[in-house]
C-alpha positions, 0 to 999 in steps of 0.5 A: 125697322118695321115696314107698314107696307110689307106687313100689310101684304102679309095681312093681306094674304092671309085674309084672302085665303082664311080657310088655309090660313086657319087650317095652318094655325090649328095645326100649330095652336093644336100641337102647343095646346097638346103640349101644355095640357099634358105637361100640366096633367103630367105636373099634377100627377107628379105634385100629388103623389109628391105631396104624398111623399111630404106628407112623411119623411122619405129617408125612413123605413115603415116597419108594420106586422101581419099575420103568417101565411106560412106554417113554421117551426112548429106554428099554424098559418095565419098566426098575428104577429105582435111587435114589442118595444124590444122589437124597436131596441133591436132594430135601433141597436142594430144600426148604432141606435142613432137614428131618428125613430119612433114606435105607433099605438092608434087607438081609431076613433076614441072618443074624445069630450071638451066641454061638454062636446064629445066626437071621435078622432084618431089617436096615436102614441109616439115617441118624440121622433114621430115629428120629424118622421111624419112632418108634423107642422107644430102651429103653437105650443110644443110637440112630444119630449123625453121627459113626457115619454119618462115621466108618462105624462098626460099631454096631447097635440092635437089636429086643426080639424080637432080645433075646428069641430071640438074647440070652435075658436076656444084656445086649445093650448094648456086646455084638458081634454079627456080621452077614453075617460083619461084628462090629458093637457093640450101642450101644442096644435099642428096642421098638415097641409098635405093630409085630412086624415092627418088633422084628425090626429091625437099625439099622446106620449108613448108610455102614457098610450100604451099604459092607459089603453092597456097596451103594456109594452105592445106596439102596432108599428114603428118607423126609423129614419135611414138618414143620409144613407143611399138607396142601395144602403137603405135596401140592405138596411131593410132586408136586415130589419125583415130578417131579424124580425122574422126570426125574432117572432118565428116566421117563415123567411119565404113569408110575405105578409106577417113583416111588412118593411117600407122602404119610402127611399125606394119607393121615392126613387121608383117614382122619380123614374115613373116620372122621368119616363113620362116627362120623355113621353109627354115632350115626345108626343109634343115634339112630334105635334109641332113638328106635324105642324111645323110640316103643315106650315112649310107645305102652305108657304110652298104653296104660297111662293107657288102662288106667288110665282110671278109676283116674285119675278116681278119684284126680282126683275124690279132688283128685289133682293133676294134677302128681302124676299126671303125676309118676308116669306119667314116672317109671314111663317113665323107671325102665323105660328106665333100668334097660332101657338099664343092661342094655343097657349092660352086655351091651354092654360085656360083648360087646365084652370077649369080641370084643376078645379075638376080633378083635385085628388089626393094623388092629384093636385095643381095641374100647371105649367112652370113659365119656363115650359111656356116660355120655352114652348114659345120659343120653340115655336119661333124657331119653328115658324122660322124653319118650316118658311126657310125652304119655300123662302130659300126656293123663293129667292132663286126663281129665275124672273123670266121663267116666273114671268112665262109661268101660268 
């Protein structure tokens, strides 16, 4: 039941001492801003460099080639190194053939015309399996087949941004463009939520690719999907695919630079621990932020009960009850942490707002707090409020009234 009476000599406490009451509540509305700024900072790296991850399938391996940096049977340093399509048979008949892949000829800044309108975008052949490994999200018509790649087929999927700067509203779908003076048939649109680089893309099938830009059977990279394989089975998939291609093309087993294997597996799961680690730090620095404030509070309320020494053995005299005192020295406690967390909690939230607008990057993205954090944070600070006045109420309670009544 709420008592008018009692609230009104809370109120009336705090107000006559304001500087000690502030003093408090920023240390408490300190702790819970703290708090909330950092998880939402710790969030918004955690959402952008996920984003990244999205943007490609984590289950796949990225297999590139460099140049040697180690002399070798009988070949000089710095030799480039060229995959084939025999390079990719081989890596698929190695694991059952089974699995999801695709190989990659870009072609960077080719030249494309649309009626009369000419700009440079990216290009990229592929295999079918190219969708699902990139996450490619089809907006309308279709993505690269089989029969596209068999039958070398003059088809292309383009990008939003394509539709935006060389379309300009035109429907692109069974609309030719011409690319590096070659006519190929719009078959389906795509957009890429997590990518701008990705929007500027050209998807061609592979043997069209590699026939038109003369590439013959050459590839600059490919990629294969590990499935539901587990971390350990994907780095012994890896360490297999870099040995046989390194024997393949002659290279120096110790030689770091001319095969490049990507495991997006391993990399996934070394971020997720990164990410662990600074969830633990983030809640350790906030822990230990409320508590110093938790400390601040208990120490005002003794001071209060001090204060109020002989108040107290008068009401104890008059047949106050103990509960009824303890009652009110927690509850002062807990509506000065409250309302000062509250507080906090808005400015929080209010600063990540403004630096979600400032700090927008590819590795950054969304700084929030989930409602469960700050539902949690509020809750915390209840028990809070609650503990740090339980000692000073505790002690307020067993004072002996005619000590309290001689106390100056």
């Amino acid at each position: 039941m709420f008592d008018i009476d009692k609230w009104s000599e809370i109120f009336a406490t705090m107000i006559k001492n304001p500087l000690r009451t502030f003093l408090t509540g920023l240390s408490v509305g300190l702790g819970i801003f703290i708090l909330v700024v950092m998880q939402g900072l710790g969030f918004g790296l955690q959402n952008g460099v996920m984003a990244e991850f999205n943007d490609d399938a984590i289950n796949s391996l990225w297999i590139r080639s460099g140049s040697t940096s180690i002399p070798y049977a009988g070949m000089k340093a710095n030799r480039n190194i060229e995959y084939e399509n025999k390079d990719l048979d081989l890596v698929r008949d190695m694991f059952g053939g089974k699995d999801v892949y695709s190989a990659r000829v870009s072609l960077w800044n080719a030249n494309v015309k649309f009626q009369g309108q000419a700009q440079n975008f990216g290009v990229r052949s592929v295999h079918p399996g190219h969708q699902e490994l990139e996450k490619t999200i089809l907006t309308e018509g279709r993505f690269i087949n089989e029969t596209d790649i068999a039958e070398e087929r003059k088809v292309a999927v383009v990008g939003q941004t394509i539709l935006d700067d060389l379309f300009r509203g035109t429907p692109a779908l069974n609309q030719y463009i011409e690319i590096a003076g070659v006519n190929f048939k719009v078959i389906g649109t795509f957009s890429d939520p997590n990518g701008r680089w990705e929007n500027r893309q050209i998807y061609l099938p592979i043997t069209s690719g590699q026939k038109i830009f003369g590439r013959n059977d050459k590839v600059d990279m490919f990629i294969l999907s590990t499935g539901d394989r587990d971390l350990e089975e994907t780095i012994e998939m890896s360490d297999k695919i870099e040995a046989v291609l390194k024997d393949r093309h002659k290279v120096h087993p110790d030689d770091t630079r001319a095969v490049w294997v990507r495991n997006n597996n391993e990399e996934f799961s070394m971020f997720l621990d990164i990410f662990k680690g600074i969830e633990v730090f983030i809640w350790g620095i906030g822990f230990f932020t409320l508590f110093a404030g938790m400390i601040g509070v208990a120490n005002i309320m003794a001071i209060v009960v001090k204060e109020r020494t002989k108040e107290i053995g008068i009401r104890k005299a008059l047949g106050a009850p103990p509960i009824t005192i303890i009652s009110q020295i927690i509850q002062e406690s807990t509506f000065l942490t409250f309302v000062s967390g509250c507080i906090g909690l808005i400015l929080g939230i209010i600063c990540l707002n403004v630096l979600a607008a400032e700090l927008e990057h590819d590795f950054f993205s969304n700084p929030r707090v989930s409602p469960w954090i700050s539902l949690g944070a509020l809750g915390l600070l209840i028990f809070v409020g609650v503990f740090a006045g339980l000692i000073p109420a505790i002690r307020a309670a067993h004072i002996n009234p005619v000590e309290a009544l001689r106390d100056e």
